[in-house]
Backbone as JSON Lines, residues from 0, in Angstrom:
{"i":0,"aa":"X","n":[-58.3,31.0,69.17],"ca":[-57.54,30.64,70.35],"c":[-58.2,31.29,71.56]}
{"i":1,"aa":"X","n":[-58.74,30.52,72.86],"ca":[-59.16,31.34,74.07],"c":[-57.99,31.43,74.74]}
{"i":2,"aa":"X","n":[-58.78,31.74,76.09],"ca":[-57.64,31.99,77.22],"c":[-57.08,30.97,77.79]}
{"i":3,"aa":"X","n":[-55.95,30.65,77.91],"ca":[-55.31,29.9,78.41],"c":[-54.71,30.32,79.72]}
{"i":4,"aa":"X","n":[-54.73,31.59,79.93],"ca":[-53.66,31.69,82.16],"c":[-52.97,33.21,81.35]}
{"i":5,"aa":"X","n":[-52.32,33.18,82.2],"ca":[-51.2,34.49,82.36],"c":[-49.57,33.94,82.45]}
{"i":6,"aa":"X","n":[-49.04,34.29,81.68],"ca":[-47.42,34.01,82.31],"c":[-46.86,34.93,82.69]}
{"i":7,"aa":"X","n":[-46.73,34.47,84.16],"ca":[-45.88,35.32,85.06],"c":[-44.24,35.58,84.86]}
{"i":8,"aa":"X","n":[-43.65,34.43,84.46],"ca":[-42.15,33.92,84.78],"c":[-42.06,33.85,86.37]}
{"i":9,"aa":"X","n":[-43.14,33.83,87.04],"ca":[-42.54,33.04,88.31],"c":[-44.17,32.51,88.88]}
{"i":10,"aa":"X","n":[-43.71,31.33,89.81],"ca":[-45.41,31.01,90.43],"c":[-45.6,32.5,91.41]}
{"i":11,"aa":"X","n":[-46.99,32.33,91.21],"ca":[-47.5,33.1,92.72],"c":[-48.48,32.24,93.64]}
{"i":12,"aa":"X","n":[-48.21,31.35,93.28],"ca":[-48.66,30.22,94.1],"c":[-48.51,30.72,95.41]}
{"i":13,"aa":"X","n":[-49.49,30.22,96.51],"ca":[-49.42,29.71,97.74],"c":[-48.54,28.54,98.04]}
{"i":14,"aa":"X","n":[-47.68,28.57,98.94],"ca":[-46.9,27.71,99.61],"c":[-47.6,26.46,99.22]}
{"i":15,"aa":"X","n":[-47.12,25.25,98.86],"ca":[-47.66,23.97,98.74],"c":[-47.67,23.38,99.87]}
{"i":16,"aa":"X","n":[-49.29,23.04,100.12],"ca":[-49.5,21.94,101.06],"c":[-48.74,20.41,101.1]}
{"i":17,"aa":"X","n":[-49.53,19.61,102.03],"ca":[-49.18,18.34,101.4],"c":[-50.41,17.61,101.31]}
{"i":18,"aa":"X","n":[-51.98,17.78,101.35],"ca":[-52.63,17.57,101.25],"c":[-53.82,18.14,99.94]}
{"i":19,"aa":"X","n":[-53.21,19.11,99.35],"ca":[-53.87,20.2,98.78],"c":[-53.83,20.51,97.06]}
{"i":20,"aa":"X","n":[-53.09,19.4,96.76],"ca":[-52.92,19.61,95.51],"c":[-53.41,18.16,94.76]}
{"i":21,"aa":"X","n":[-54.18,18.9,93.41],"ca":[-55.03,18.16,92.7],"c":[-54.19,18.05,91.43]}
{"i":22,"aa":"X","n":[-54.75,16.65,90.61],"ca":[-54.07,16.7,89.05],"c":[-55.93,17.07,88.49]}
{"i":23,"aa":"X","n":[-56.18,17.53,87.82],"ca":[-57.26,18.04,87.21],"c":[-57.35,17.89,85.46]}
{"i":24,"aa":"X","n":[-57.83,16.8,84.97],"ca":[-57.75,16.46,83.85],"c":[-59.07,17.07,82.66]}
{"i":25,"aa":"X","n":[-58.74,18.22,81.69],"ca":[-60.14,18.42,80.72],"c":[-60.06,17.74,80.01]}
{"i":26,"aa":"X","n":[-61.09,17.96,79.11],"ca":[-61.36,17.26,77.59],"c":[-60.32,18.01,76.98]}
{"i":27,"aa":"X","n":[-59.88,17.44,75.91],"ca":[-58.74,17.75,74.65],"c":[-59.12,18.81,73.8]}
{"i":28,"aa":"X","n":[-58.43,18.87,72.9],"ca":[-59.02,19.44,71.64],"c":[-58.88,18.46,70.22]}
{"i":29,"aa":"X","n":[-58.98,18.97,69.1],"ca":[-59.59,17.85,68.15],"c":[-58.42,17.08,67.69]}
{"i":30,"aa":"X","n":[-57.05,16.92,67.76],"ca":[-56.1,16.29,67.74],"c":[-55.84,15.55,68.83]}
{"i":31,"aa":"X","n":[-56.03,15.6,70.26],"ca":[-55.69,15.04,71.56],"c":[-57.11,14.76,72.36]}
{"i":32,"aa":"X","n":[-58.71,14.2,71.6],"ca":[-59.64,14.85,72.35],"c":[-59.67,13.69,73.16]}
{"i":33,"aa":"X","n":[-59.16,12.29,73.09],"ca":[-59.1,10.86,73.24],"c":[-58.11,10.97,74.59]}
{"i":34,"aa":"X","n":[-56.83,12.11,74.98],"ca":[-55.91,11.93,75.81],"c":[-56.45,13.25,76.55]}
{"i":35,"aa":"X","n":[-57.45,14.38,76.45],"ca":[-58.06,15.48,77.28],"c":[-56.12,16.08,77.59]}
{"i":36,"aa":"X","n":[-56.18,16.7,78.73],"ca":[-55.2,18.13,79.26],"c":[-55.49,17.7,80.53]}
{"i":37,"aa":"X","n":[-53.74,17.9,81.01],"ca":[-53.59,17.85,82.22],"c":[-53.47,19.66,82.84]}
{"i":38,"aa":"X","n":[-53.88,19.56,84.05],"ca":[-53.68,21.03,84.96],"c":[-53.38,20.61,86.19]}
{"i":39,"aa":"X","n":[-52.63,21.33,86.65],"ca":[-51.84,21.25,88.06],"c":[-52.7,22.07,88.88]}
{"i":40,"aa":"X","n":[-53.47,21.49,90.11],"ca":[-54.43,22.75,90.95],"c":[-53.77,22.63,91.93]}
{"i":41,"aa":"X","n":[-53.5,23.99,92.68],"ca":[-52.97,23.97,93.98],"c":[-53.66,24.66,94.69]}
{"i":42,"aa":"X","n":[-54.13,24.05,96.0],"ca":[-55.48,24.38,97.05],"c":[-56.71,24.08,96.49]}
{"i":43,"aa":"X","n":[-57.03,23.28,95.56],"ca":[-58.77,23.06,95.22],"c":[-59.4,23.77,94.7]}
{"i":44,"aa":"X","n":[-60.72,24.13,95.06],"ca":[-61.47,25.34,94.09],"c":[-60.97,26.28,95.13]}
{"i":45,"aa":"X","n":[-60.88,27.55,94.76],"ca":[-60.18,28.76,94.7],"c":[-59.4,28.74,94.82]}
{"i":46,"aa":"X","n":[-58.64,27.89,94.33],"ca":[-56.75,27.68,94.71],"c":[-56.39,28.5,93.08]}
{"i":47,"aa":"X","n":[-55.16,27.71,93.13],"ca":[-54.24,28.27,91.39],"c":[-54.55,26.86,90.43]}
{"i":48,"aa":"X","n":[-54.17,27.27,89.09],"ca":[-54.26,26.63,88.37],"c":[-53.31,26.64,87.33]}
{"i":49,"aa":"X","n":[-52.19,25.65,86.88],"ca":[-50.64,25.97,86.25],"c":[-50.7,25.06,85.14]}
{"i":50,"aa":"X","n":[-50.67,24.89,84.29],"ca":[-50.83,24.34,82.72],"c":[-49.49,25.27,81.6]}
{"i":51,"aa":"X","n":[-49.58,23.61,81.17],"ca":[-48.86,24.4,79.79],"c":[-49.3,23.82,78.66]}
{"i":52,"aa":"X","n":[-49.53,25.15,77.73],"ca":[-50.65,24.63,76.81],"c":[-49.99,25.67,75.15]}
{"i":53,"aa":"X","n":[-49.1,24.29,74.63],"ca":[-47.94,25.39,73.22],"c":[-48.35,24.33,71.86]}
{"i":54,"aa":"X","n":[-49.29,23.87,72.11],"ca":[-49.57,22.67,70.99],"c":[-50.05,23.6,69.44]}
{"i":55,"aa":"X","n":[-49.99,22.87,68.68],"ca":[-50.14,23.57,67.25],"c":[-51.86,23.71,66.82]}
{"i":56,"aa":"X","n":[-52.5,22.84,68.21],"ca":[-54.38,23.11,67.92],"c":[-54.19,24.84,68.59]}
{"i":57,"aa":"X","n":[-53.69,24.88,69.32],"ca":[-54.24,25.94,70.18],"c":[-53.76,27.49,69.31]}
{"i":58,"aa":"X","n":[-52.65,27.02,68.78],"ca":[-51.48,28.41,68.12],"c":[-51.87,28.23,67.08]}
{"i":59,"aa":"X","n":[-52.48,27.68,66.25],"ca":[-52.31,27.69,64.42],"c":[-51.63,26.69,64.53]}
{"i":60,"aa":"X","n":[-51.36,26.51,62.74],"ca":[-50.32,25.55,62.36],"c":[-49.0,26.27,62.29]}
{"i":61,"aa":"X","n":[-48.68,27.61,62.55],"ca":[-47.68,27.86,62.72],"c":[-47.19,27.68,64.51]}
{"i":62,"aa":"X","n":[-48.13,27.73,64.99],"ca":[-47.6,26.9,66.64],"c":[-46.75,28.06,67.5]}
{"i":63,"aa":"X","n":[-46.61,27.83,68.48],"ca":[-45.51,28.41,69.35],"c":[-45.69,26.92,70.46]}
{"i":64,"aa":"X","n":[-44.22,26.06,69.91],"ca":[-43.48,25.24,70.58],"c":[-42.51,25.29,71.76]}
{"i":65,"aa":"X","n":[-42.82,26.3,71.72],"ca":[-42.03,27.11,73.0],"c":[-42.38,28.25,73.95]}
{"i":66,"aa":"X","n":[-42.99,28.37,75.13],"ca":[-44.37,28.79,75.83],"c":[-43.41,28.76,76.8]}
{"i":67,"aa":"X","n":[-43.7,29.81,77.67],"ca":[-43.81,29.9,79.64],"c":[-45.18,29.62,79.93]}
{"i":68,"aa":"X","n":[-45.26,28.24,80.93],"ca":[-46.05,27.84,81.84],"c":[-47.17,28.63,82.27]}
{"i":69,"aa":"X","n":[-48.46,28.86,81.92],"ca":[-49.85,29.78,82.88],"c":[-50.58,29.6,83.98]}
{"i":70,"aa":"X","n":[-50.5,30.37,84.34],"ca":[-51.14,30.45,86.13],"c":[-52.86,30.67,85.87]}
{"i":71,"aa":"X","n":[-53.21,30.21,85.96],"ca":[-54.85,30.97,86.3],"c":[-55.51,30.6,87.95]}
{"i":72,"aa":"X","n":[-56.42,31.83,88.52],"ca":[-57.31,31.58,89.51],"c":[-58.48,31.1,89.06]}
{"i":73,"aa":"X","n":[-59.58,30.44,90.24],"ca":[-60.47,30.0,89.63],"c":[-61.18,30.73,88.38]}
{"i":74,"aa":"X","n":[-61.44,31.72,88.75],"ca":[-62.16,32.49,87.75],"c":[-61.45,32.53,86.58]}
{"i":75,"aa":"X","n":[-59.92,32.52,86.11],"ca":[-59.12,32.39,85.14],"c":[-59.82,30.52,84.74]}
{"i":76,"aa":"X","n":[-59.46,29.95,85.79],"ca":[-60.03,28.3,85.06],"c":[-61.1,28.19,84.14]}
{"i":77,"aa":"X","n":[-62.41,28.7,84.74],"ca":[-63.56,28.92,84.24],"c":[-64.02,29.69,82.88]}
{"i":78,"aa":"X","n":[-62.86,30.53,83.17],"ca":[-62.89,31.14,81.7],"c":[-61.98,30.38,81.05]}
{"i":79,"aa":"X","n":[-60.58,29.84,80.82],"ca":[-60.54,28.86,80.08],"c":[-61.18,27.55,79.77]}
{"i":80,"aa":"X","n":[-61.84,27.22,80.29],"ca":[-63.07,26.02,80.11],"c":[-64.13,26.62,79.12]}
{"i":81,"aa":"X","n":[-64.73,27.8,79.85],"ca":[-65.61,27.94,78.75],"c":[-65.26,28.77,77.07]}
{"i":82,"aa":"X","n":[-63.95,29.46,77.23],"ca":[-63.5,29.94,75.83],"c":[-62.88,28.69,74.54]}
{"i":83,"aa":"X","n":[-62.31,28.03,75.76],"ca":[-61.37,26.98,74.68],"c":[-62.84,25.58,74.27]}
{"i":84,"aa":"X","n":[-63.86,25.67,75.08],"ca":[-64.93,24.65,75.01],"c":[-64.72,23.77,75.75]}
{"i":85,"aa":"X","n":[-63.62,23.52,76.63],"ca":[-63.47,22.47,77.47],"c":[-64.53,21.62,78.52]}
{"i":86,"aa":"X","n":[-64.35,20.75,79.47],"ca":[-65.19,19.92,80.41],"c":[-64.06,19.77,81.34]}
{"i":87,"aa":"X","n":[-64.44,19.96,82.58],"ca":[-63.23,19.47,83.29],"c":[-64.01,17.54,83.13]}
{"i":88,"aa":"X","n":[-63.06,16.44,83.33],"ca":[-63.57,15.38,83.31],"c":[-63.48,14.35,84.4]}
{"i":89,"aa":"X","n":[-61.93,15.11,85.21],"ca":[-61.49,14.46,86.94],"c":[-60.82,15.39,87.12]}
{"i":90,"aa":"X","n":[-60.51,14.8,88.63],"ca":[-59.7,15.23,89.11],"c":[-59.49,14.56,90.81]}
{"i":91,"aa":"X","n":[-58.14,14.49,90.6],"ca":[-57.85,13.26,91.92],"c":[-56.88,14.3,93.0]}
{"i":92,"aa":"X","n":[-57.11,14.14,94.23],"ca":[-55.87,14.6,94.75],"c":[-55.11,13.86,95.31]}
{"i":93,"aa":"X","n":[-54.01,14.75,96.06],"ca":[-52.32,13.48,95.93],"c":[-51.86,14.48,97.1]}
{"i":94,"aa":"X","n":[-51.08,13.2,97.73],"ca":[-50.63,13.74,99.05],"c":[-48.87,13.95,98.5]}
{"i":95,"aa":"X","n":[-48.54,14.94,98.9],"ca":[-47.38,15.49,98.52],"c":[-46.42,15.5,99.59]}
{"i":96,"aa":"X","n":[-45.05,14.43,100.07],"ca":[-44.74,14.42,101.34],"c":[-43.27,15.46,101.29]}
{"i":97,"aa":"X","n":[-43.22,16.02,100.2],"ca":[-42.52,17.36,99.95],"c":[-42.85,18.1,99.33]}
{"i":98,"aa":"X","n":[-43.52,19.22,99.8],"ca":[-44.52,20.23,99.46],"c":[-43.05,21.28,98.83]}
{"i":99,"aa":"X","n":[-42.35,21.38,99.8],"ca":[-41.33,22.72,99.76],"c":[-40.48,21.92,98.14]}
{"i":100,"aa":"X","n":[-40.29,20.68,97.97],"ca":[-39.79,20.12,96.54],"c":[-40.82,20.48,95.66]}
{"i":101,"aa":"X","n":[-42.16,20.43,95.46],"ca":[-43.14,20.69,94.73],"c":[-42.86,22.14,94.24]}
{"i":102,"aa":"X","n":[-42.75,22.99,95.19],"ca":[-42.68,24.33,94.82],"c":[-41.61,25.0,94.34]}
{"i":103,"aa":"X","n":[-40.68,24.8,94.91],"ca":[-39.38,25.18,94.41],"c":[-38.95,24.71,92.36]}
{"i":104,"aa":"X","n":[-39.76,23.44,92.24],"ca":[-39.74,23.1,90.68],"c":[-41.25,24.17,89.94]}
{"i":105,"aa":"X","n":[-42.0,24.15,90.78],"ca":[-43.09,24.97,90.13],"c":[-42.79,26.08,89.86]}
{"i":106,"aa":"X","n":[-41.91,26.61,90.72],"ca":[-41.25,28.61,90.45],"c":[-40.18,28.45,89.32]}
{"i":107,"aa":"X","n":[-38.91,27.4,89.43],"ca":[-38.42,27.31,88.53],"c":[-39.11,26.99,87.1]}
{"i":108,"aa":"X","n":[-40.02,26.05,87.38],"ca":[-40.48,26.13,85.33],"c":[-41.33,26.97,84.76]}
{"i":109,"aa":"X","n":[-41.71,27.99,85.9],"ca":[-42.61,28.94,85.34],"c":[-41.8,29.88,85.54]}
{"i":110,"aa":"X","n":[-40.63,30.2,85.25],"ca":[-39.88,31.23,85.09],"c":[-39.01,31.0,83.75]}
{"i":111,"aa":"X","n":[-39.26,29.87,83.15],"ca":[-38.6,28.92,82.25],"c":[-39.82,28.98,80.32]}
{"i":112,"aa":"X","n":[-39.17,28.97,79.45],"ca":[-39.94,28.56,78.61],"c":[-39.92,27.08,78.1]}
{"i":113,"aa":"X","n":[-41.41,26.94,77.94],"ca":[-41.38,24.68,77.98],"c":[-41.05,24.38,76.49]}
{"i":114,"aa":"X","n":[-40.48,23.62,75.81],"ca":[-40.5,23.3,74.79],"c":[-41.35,22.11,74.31]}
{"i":115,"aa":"X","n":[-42.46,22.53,73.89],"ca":[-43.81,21.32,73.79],"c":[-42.94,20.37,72.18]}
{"i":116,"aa":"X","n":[-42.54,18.72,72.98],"ca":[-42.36,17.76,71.89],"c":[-43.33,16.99,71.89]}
{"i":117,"aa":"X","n":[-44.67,17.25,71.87],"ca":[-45.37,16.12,72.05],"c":[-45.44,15.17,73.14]}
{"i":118,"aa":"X","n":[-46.02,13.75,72.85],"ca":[-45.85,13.11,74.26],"c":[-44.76,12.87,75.1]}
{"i":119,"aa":"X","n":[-43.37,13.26,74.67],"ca":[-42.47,12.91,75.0],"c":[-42.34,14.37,76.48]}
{"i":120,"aa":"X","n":[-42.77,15.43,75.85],"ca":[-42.37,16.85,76.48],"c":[-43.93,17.24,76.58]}
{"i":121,"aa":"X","n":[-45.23,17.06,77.02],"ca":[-46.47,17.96,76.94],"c":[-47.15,18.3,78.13]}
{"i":122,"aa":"X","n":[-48.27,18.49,78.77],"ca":[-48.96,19.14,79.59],"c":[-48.85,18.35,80.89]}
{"i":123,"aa":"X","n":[-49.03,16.63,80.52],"ca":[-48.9,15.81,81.26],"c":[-47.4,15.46,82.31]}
{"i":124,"aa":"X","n":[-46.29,15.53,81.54],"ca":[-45.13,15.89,81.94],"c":[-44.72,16.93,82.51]}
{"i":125,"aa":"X","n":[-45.22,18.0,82.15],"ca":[-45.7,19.72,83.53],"c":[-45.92,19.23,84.37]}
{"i":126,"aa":"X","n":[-46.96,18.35,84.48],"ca":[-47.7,18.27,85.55],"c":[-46.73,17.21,86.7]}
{"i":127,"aa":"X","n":[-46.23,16.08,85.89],"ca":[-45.63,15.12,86.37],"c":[-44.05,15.94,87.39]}
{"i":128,"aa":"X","n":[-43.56,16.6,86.36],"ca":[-42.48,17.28,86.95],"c":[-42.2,17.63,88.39]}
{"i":129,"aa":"X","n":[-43.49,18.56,88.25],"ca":[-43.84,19.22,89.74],"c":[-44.18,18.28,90.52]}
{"i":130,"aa":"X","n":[-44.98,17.45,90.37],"ca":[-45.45,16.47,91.05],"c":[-44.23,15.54,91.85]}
{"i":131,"aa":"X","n":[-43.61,14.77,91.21],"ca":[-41.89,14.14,91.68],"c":[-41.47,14.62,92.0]}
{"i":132,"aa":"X","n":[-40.98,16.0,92.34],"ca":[-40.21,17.06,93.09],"c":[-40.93,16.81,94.15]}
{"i":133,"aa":"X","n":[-42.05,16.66,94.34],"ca":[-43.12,16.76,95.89],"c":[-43.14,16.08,96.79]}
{"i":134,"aa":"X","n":[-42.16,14.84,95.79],"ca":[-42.56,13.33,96.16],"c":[-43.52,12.24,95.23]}
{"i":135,"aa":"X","n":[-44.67,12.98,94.93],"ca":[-45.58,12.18,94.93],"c":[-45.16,11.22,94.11]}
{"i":136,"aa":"X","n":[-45.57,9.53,94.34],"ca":[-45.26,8.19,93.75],"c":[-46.55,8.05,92.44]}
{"i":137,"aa":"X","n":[-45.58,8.71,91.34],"ca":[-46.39,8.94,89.71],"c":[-45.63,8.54,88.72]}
{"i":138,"aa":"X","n":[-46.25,7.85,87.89],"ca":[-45.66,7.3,86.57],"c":[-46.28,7.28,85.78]}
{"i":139,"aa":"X","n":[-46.19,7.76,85.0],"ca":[-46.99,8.6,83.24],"c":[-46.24,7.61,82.29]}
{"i":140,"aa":"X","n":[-47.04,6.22,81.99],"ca":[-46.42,5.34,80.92],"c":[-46.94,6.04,79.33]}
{"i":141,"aa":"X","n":[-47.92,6.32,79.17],"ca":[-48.41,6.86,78.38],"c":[-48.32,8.29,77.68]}
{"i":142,"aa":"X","n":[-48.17,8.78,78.67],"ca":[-48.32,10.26,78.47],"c":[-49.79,11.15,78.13]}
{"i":143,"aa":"X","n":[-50.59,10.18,78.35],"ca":[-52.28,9.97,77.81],"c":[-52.63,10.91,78.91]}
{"i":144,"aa":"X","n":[-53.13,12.13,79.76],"ca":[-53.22,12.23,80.91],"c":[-54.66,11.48,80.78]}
{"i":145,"aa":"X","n":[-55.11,11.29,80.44],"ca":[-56.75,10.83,80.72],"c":[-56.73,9.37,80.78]}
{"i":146,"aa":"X","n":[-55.76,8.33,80.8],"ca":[-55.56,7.39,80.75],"c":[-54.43,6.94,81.69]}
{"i":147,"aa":"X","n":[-53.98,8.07,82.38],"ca":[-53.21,7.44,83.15],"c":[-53.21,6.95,84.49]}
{"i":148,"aa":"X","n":[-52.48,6.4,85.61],"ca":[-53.11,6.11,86.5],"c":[-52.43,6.65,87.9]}
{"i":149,"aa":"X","n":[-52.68,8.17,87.77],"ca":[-52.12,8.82,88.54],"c":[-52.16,8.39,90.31]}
């Protein structure tokens, strides 16, 4: 298992822009490598980086299905990319016309533990969460983040 972030139980995010926040999609791991990982970036490169990552590749097969949300700075990103073997593969940004809604859900679920159900509940839906609080106009039919059309 590499590094995955830090859990705080709260963001330490910078105030959300409305111009400034990225969905940032890696490669998977060997159960999901076809749907990659979604990450929430806020401010770009040297901004934050908020993922939730409780899947049963990453924990064993005994798993922890139940995780608080991780923060990493760039340098935290980079080292999860290169420990877990990842690629970043995109990353789009999105205008957010409620920044102060974005954030206020980002402090609440990272003070929160996520209960990973699969596609129904996973990284992509983190991401989506925060995102609709912001505003932003997103719909995750899939739950694929690498397939979706954010």
């Amino acid at each position: 298992m590499g590094y995955r972030g830090i859990n705080l139980g709260k963001s330490l995010a910078r105030e959300f822009g409305s111009d400034d926040t990225w969905i940032v999609i890696v490669t998977g791991n060997k159960i999901n490598w076809k749907c990659g990982h979604a990450i929430l970036n806020q401010g770009g490169a040297g901004g934050y980086y908020f993922h939730i990552a409780g899947d049963a590749e990453l924990d064993g097969l005994v798993g922890q299905f139940k995780q608080r949300p991780f923060w990493m700075n760039e340098s935290g990103y980079q080292r999860f990319l290169r420990e877990n073997k990842k690629r970043e593969k995109w990353r789009i940004l999105l205008h957010l016309p409620n920044p102060q809604g974005a954030q206020k859900k980002l402090d609440a679920l990272m003070g929160r533990k996520w209960v990973w159900a699969g596609p129904a509940h996973n990284c992509a839906r983190f991401v989506e969460e925060v995102l609709r609080a912001g505003g932003a106009d997103i719909d995750n039919i899939y739950n694929c983040p690498a397939s979706e059309k954010w």
